[in-house]
C-alpha positions in Angstrom: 95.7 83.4 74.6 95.5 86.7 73.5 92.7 89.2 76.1 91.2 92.5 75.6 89.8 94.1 78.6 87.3 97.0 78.2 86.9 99.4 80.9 83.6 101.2 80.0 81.2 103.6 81.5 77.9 102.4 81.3 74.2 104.0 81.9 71.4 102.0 83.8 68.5 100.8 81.6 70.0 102.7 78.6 70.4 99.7 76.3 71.2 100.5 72.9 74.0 103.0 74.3 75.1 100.3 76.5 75.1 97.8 73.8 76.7 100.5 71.1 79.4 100.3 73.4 80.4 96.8 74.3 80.3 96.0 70.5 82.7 98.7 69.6 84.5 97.0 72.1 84.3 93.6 70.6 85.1 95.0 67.3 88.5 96.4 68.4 89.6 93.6 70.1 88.7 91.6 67.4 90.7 94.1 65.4 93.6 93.6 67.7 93.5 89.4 67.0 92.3 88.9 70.7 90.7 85.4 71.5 88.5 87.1 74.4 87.8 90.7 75.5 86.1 90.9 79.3 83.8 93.4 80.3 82.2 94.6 83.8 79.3 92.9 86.2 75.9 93.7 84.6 77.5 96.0 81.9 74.4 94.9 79.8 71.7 96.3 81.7 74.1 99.0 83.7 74.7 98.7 87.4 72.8 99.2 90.1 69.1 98.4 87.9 67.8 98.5 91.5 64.0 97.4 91.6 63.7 97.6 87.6 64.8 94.3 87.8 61.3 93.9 89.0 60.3 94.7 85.6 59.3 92.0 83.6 60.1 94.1 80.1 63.1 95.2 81.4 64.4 91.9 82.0 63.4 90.6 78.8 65.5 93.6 76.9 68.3 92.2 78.8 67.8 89.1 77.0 67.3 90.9 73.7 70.3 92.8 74.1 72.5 89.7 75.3 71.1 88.4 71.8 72.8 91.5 69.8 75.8 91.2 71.0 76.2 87.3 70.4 75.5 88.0 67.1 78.8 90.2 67.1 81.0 87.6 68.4 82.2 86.0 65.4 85.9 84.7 65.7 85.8 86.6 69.1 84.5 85.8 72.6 83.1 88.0 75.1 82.2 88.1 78.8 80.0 90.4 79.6 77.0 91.0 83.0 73.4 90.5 82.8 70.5 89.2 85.1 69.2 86.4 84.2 66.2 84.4 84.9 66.3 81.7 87.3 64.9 78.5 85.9 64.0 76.8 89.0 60.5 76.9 90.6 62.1 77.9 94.1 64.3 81.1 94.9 64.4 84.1 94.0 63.9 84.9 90.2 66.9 86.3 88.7 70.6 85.4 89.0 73.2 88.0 88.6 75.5 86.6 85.6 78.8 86.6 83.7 77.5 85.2 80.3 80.5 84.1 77.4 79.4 84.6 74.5 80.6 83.1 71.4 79.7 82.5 67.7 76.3 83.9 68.2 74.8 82.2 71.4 75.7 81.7 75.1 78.1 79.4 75.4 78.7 79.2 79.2 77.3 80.8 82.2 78.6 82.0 85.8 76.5 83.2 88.7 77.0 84.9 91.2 77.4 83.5 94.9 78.3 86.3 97.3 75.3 88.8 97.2 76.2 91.8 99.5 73.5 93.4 101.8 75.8 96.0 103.5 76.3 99.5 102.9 74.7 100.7 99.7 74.1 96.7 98.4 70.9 95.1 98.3 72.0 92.2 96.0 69.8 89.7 97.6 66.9 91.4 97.6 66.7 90.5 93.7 68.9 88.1 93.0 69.3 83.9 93.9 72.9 82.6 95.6 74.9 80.2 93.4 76.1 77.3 94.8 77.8 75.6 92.3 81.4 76.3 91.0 82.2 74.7 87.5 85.1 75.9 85.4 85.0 76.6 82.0 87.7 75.5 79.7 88.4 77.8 77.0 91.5 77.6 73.8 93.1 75.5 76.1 93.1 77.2 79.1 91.2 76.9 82.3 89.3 79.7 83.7 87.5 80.6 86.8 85.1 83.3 86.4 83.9 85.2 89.4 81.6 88.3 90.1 82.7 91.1 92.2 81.8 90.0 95.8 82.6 86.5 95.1 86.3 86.7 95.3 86.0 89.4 98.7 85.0 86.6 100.5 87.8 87.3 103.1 87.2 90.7 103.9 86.0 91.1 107.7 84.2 93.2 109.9 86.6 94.4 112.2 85.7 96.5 115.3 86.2 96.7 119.1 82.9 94.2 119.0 83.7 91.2 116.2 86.3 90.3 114.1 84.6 87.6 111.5 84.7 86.7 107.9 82.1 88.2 106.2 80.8 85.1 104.4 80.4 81.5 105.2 81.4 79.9 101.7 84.3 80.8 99.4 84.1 80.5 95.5 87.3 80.5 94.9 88.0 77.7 97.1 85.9 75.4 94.9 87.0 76.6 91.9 90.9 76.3 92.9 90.0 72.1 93.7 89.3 72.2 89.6 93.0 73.7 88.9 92.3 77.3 86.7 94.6 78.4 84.9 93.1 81.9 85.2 90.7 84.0 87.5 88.8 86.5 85.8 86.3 88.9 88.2 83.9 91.1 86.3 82.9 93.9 88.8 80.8 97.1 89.8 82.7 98.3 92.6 81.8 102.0 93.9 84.5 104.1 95.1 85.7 104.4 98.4 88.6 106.6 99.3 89.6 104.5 101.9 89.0 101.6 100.1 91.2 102.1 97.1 94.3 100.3 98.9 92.5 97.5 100.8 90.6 96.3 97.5 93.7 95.8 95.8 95.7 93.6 98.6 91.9 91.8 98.7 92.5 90.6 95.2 96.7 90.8 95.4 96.3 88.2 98.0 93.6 86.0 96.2 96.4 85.6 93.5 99.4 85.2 95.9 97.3 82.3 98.0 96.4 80.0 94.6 99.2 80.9 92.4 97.0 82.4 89.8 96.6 84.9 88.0 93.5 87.5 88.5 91.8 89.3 85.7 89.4 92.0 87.6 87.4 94.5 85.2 85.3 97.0 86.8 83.2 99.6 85.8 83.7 103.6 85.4 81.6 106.6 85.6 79.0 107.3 87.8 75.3 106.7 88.5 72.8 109.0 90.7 75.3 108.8 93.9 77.4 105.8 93.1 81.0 106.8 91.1 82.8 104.0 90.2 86.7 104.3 89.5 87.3 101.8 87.3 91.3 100.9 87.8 91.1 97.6 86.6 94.0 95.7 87.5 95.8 92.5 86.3 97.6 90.5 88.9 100.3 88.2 88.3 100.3 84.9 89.7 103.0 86.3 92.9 100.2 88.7 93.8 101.5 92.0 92.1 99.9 94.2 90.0 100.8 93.8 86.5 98.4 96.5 85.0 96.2 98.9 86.3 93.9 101.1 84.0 93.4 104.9 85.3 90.8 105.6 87.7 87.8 107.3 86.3 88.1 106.9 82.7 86.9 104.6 79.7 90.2 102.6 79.0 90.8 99.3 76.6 93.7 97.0 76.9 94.8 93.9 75.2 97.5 91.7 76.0 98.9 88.0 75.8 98.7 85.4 78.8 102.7 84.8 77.7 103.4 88.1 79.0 101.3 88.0 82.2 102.7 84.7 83.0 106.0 85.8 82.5 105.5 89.0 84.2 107.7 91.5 81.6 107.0 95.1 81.5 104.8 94.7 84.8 104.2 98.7 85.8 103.8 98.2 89.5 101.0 99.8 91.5 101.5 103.2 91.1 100.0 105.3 94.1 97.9 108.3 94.1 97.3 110.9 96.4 93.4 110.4 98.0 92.4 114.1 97.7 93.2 113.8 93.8 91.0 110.7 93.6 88.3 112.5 95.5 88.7 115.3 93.4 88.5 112.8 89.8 85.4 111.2 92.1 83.2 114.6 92.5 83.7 115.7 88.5 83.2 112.1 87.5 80.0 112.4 89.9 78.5 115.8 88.7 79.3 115.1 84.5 77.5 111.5 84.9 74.8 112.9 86.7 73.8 115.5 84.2 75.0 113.5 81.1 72.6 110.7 82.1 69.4 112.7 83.3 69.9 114.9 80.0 70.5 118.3 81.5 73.1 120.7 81.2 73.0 123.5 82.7 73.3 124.1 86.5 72.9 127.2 89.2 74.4 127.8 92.6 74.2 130.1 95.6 78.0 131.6 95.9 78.2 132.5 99.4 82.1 133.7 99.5 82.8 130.6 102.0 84.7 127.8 100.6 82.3 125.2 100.2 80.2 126.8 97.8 83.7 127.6 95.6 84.8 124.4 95.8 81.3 123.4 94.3 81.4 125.9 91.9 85.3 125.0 90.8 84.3 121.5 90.3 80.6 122.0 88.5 82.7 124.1 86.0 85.5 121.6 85.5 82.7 119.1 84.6 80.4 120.4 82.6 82.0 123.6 82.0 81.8 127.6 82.6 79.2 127.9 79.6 76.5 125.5 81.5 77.7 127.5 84.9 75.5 130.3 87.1 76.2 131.8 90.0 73.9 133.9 92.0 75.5 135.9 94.7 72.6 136.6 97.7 73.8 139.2 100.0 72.2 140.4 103.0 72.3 142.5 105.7 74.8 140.4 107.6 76.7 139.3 104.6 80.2 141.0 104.7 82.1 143.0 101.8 85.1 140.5 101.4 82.4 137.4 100.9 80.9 139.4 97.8 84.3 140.6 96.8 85.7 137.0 96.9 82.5 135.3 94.8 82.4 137.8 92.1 86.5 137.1 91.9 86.2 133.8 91.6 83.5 133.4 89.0 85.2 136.4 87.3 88.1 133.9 87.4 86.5 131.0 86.0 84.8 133.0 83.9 81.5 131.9 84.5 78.0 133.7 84.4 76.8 135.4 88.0 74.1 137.5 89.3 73.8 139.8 92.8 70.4 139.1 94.1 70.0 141.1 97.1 67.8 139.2 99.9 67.1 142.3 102.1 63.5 143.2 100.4 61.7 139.8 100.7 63.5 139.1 104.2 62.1 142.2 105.2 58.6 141.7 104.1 59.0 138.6 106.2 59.4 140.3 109.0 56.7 142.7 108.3 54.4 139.8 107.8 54.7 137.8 110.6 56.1 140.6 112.8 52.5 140.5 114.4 52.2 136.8 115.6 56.3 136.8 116.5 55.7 140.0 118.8 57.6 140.3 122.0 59.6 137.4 121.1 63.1 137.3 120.1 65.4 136.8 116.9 66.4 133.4 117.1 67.3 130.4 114.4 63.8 131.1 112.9 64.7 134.4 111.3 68.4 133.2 110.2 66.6 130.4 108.8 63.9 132.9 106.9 67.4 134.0 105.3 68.2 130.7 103.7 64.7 129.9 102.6 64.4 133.3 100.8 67.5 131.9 99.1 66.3 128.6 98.5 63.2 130.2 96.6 65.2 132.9 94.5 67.7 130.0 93.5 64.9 127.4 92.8 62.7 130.1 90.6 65.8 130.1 88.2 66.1 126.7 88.5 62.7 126.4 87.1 62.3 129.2 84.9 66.0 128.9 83.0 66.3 124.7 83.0 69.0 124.2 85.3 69.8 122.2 88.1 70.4 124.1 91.7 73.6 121.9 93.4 73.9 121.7 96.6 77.0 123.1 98.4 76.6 121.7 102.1 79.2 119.5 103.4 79.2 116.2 105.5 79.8 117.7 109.0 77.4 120.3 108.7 74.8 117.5 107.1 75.9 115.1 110.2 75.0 117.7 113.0 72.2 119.2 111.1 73.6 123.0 110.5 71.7 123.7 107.9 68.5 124.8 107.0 65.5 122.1 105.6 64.0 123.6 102.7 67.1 126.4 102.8 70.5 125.9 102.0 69.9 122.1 102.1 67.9 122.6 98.9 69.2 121.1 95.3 68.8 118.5 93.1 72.2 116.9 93.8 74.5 117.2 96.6 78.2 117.5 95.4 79.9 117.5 99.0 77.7 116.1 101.2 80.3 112.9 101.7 83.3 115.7 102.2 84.3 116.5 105.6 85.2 120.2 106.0 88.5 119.5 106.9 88.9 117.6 103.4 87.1 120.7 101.9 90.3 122.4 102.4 92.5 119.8 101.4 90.1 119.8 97.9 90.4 123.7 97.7 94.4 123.3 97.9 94.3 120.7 95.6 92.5 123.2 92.9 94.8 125.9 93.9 98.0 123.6 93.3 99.4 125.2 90.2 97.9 128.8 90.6 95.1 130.5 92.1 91.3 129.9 91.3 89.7 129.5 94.7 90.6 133.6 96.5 92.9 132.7 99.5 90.5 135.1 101.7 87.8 132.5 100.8 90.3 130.1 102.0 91.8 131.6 104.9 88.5 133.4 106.7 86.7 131.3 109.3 83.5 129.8 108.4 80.6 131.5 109.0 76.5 131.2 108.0 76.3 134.9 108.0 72.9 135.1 108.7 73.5 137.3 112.2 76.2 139.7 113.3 80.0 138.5 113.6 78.5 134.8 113.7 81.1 132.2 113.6 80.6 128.5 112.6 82.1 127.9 116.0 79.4 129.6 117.8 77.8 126.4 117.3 79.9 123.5 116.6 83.2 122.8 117.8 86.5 123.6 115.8 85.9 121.9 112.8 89.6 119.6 113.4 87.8 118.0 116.4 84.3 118.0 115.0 85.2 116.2 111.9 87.5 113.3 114.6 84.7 112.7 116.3 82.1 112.2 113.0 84.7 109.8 111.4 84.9 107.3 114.3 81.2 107.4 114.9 79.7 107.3 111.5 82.7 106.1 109.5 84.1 103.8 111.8 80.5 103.2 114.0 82.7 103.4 117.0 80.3 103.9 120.2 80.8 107.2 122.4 83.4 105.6 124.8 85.5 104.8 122.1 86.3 107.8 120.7 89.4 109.4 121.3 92.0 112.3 120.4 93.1 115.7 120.8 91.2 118.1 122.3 88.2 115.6 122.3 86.1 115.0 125.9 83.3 112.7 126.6 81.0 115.1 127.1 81.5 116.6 123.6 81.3 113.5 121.7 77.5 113.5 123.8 76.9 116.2 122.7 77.9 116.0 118.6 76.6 112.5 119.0 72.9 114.2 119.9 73.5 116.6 116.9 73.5 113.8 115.0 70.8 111.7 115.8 68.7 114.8 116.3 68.8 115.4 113.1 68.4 112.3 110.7 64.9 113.9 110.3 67.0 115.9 107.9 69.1 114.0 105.9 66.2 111.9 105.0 64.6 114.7 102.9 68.5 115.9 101.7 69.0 115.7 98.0 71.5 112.6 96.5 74.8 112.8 97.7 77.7 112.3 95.8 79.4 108.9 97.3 83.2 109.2 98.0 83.8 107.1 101.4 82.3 103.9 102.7 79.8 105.4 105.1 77.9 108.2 103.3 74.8 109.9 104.0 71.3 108.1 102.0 71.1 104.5 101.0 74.5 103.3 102.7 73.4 104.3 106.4 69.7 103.2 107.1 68.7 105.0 110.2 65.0 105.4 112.1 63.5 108.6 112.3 61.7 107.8 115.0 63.8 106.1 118.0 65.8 106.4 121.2 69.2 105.2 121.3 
């Protein structure tokens, strides 16, 4: 049998695009004699639909488009994603399915069994179980066809607390009794630094235990916070990876099941260095995320410190230096090398800026409430007036010129809460917020590998707010090394306080960063989307109260 498999960036609700695409699919496999070409979990509707599959009308363009693209399978068959409605009078009303098409109509059916509700998934909020298993035989071969979660079955929590299997039943156990020849898994699997190498031995080892081969197609591109990395992979029946697409781009390959089974040419599983993935994550992120809301053009705050460069540096990699503006806000307590080092790096990527002194409306700030703050102190409220007056100057171009203001704060300053609401925590989409400030440096360096775009002062200066004399980042926080330790066992790994453990790390600081955090969810609640790159990131994927005492 002869298999296409299209890895294809699709857009959520957009369905003639999403439909233009999966037939120019079909046509070149057809094109390239394949029997069947395979495409990703819900690639019809675009994945997550979220609570539009609440939507009567939207469900029933599903169905519509499902329709058009039968039509287009003649001397071809394709396996594509939809919801679909469930015809029994008890459950929930849709089922997520794999639908193969075939000489204009539906010709057999898969649901989906495994609905995750962890992290960022919220499967069974729309969607019915499956419980049953059949096979579908097709030119003479066998095939199990699965959807994403359904062949993760034997991925566990694993902490100091439990070590269990996630679910109860296994599909691929019931289909294995029937004897597949195949396994094909259509997916929408969000990337996951951390996650790149386990997912891969997840579905290595599903081959390796049956002694078949596994067909997994997933999904590239990015919607709102989700980036998906595609890397579909074909696994031979010895668990091994056969083929793997890139990561992060729109790929098509066709090949025989005579050459899978036989395992020639097999390239291996070719690593790649996390902070390049990361890096492929955060410009697949930002492109998408203009692409598919329409706009172009977007405006930052360059500070001179090296999270707002590194935003800039991969904004202008996306979308480019035309669609780029930088607005460089000095005040009083901003130093010369932090101007200097902006206005050489957009000079560098040659992209549009502006110095916007803050001084005047800062001071009429002053002046204004001068009377009701009198015989108190400076304190955090007037180095928070700082960030506000920037806030406002950044979202008046914003609105006046079209553009959308990004956000430049990272993940430990989001996690203690060092940053200003309604200040520098302002933007219509956070690019690092997921990005520890230690891996901010191991970005930067990764931009700077063949020659210098990000200034090495920028770099090489410690991080500071600037918004009072000689402050330090560390007049707050500790060093950033044993700051970002503790965040990653507590909200990465949801270690408790006793647990954590390392250099230079105390009990009585992890109390104290663990306070910071919880202190300040009040925050991240009204933060802006954040680009997803790890498994615990800040919004939908940690669900935490606002009002408790733990």
């Amino acid at each position: 049998m002869r298999i296409s498999i299209a890895q294809i960036n699709y857009h959520i609700g957009n369905f003639e695009r999403n439909r233009e695409l999966i037939i120019e699919a079909i046509r070149k496999a057809r094109a390239e004699k394949a029997d069947i070409v395979i495409f990703s979990e819900l690639s019809v509707s675009g994945y997550p639909p979220l609570d539009l599959l609440d939507r009567i009308d939207f469900i029933e363009k599903c169905r519509t488009t499902v329709n058009e693209i039968a039509a287009e399978c003649r001397g071809i068959a394709a396996i594509v994603g939809s919801p679909t409605v469930n015809p029994n009078t008890s459950g929930k009303k849709l089922y997520n399915t794999a639908l193969v098409l075939s000489e204009g109509k539906v010709i057999f059916s898969a649901n989906k069994a495994l609905l995750p509700t962890y992290d960022i998934f919220d499967e069974y909020r729309y969607f019915e179980p499956e419980k049953k298993f059949p096979v579908f035989e097709f030119r003479g071969l066998r095939l199990a066809i699965t959807i994403c979660e359904d062949l993760w079955d034997e991925q566990h929590f694993d902490n100091e607390f439990e070590k269990r299997r996630l679910y109860t039943i296994s599909p691929m156990e019931e289909l294995a009794k029937q004897n597949p020849g195949l396994v094909i898994n259509i997916s929408a699997s969000p990337f996951s630094w951390s996650k790149t190498g386990p997912k891969a031995e997840i579905f290595k080892a599903k081959a390796r235990k049956f002694g078949i081969p596994v067909i997994q197609v997933n999904q590239t591109g990015a919607n709102t916070e989700l980036i998906f990395d595609g890397a579909s992979m074909i696994i031979s029946s010895k668990g091994e990876i056969w083929k793997r697409l890139p990561f992060f781009e729109e790929a098509f390959f066709t090949f025989t099941t005579d050459e899978l089974m036989e395992g020639s040419d097999a390239e291996g599983d070719a690593r790649t260095e996390p902070v390049e993935l990361i890096h492929k994550a955060l410009v697949t992120g930002i492109r998408d995320y203009f692409t598919k809301t329409g706009f172009k053009k977007f405006i930052l705050g360059l500070s001179g410190g090296i999270d707002s460069a590194l935003t800039l540096a991969l904004a202008v990699e996306a979308l480019g230096r035309e669609n780029a503006w930088a607005v460089l806000m000095p005040s009083r307590y901003s130093s010369e090398h932090s101007v200097t080092d902006a206005r050489a790096l957009s000079e560098t990527l040659g992209v549009k800026y502006d110095i916007i002194s803050i001084e005047k409306p800062f001071s009429a700030f002053g002046e204004i409430l001068g009377p009701v703050f009198e015989g108190l102190k400076s304190d955090v409220t007037e180095e928070n007036i700082q960030a506000r007056v920037r806030a406002v100057i950044l979202m008046a171009l914003s609105n006046k010129f079209g553009c959308i203001l990004l956000n430049t704060s990272n993940k430990s300053e989001a996690a203690v809460g060092y940053g200003t609401l309604y200040g520098d925590m302002a933007g219509g989409l956070s690019v690092l917020g997921d990005v520890y400030k230690t891996d901010i440096y191991r970005l930067a360096a990764w931009i700077n590998r063949e020659r210098e775009i990000i200034p090495s002062g920028t770099i090489s200066k410690p991080p500071s707010a600037e918004l009072r004399p000689d402050q330090l980042d560390t007049d707050s926080l500790p060093d950033y090394r044993i700051l970002d330790a503790i965040l990653y066992q507590y909200i990465d790994l949801q270690k408790p306080a006793e647990r954590i453990s390392g250099e230079g790390i105390d009990r009585a600081m992890v109390d104290r960063v663990i306070r910071m955090i919880n202190s300040n969810e009040y925050k991240r609640y009204q933060a802006p989307p954040v680009l997803r790159i790890s498994s615990k990131s800040f919004g939908d994927g940690r669900r935490m109260p606002l009002v408790a005492r733990y």
